[in-house]
C-alpha positions in Angstrom: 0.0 0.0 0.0 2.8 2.5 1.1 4.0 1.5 -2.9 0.9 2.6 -4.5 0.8 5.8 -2.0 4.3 6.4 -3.4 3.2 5.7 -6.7 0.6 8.7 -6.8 2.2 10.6 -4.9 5.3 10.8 -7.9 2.4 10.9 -10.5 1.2 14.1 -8.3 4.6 15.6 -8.7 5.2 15.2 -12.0 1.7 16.7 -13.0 2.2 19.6 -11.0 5.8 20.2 -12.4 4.2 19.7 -15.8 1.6 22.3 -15.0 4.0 24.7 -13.5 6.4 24.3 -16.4 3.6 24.9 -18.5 2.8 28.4 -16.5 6.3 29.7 -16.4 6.6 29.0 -20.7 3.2 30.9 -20.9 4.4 33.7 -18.4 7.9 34.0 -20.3 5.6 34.2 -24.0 3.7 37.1 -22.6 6.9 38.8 -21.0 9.0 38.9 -24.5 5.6 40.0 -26.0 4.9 43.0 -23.5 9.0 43.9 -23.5 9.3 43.6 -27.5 10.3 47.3 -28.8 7.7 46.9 -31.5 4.4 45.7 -30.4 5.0 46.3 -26.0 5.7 48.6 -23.7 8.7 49.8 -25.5 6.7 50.3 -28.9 4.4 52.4 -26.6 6.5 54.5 -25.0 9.1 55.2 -28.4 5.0 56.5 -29.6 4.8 58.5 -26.4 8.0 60.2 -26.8 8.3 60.7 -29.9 4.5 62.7 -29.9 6.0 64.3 -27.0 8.7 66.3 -28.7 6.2 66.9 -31.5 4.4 68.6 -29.2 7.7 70.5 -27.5 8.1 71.6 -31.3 4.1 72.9 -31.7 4.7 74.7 -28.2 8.0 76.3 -29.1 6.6 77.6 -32.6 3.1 78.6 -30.6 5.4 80.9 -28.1 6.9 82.5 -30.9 4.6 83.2 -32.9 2.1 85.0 -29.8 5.3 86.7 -28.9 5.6 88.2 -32.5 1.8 88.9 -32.6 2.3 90.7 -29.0 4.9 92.6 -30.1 2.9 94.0 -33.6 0.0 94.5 -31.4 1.7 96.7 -28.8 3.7 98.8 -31.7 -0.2 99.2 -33.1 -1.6 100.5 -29.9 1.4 102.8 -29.4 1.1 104.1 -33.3 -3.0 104.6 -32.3 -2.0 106.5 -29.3 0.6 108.5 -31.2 -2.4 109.1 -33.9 -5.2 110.0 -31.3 -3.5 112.7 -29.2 -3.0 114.1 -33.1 -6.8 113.8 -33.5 -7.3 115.4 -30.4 -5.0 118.6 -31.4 -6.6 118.9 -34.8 -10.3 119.0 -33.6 -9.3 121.4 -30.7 -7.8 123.5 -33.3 -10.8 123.0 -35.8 -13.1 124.3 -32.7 -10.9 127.2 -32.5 -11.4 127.9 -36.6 -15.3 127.6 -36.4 -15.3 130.3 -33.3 -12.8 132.5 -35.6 -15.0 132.0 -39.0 -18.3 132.9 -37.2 -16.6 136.3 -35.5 -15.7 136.9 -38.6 -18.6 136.5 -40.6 -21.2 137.3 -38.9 -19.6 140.2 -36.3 -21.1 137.9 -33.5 -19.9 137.1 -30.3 -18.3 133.3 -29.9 -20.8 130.9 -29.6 -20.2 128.5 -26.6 -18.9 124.7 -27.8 -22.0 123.0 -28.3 -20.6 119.7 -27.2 -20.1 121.3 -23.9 -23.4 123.0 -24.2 -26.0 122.7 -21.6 -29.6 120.4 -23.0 -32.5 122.5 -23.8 -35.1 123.2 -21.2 -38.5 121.9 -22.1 -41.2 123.4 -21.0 -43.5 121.9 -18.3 -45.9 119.4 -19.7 -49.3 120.5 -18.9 -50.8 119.0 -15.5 -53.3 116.3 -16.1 -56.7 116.1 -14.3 -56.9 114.0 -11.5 -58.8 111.1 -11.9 -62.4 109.8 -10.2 -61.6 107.9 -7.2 -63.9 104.8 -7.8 -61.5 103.6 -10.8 -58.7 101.7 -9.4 -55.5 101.4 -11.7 -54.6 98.3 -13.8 -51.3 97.5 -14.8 -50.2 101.2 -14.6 -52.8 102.9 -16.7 -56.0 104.6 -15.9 -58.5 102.5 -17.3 -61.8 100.4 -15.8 -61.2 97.0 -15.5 -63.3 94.9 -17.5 -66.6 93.6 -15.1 -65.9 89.8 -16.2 -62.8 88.5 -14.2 -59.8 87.5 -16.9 -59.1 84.2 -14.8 -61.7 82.0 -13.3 -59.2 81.8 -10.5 -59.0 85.0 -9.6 -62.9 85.2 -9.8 -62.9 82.1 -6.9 -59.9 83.4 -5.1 
């Protein structure tokens, strides 16, 4: 009995050797796959970086090119500045031509700027006549309100 006991218990051994030699030639396929530069990890990663310094290049050229565009832009406000405070001398000096041309033509006094010219006064509307106490107001206007209720609800409420 202790033979036959001995027996199995080799034929145990061997199958789990078998099986775990089995694993371990799986496991080491699977390995050399996932580590293979072409299809693995490595083929990944060489993907990875190489998009990575496509997009260092995109960001470089991006910088450069805002930084050009900033620099335009600021010489444009300064040139529109420059052009403005000219605008602003010239209409002053038109003002002081229009004041000169209407002395002169017309032997009048200077008129005041009418930009800076106080609005018109209008005159006081007239006063309206107060009306009849029984008629409430509706919606801001002075009319009756209707004698049939809009909403039945209201009517119950």
């Amino acid at each position: 009995m202790s033979s036959q006991l001995s027996l199995v218990a080799d034929l145990l051994m061997i199958a789990a050797s078998a099986g775990a030699a089995i694993y371990c030639l799986i496991l080491s396929r699977r390995l050399s796959r996932l580590t293979s530069f072409d299809k693995g990890i490595g083929g990944a990663i060489a993907v990875l970086s190489a998009q990575v310094d496509e997009m260092r290049s995109a960001l470089a050229e991006a910088k450069a090119g805002t930084e050009g565009a900033g620099h335009h832009l600021r010489d444009l406000v300064r040139q529109a500045q420059d052009i403005s405070g000219e605008l602003e001398l010239m209409i002053a000096a038109c003002h002081d031509f229009a004041e000169e041309a209407l002395v002169v033509q017309g032997g009048a006094a200077p008129v005041a700027d009418p930009v800076f010219a106080p609005p018109p006064v209008d005159p006081p509307a007239p006063a309206l006549p107060d009306p009849p106490e029984a008629a409430p107001i509706v919606f801001g206007t002075r009319r009756q309100p209707s004698p049939e209720p809009v909403f039945r609800r209201r009517a119950q409420a």
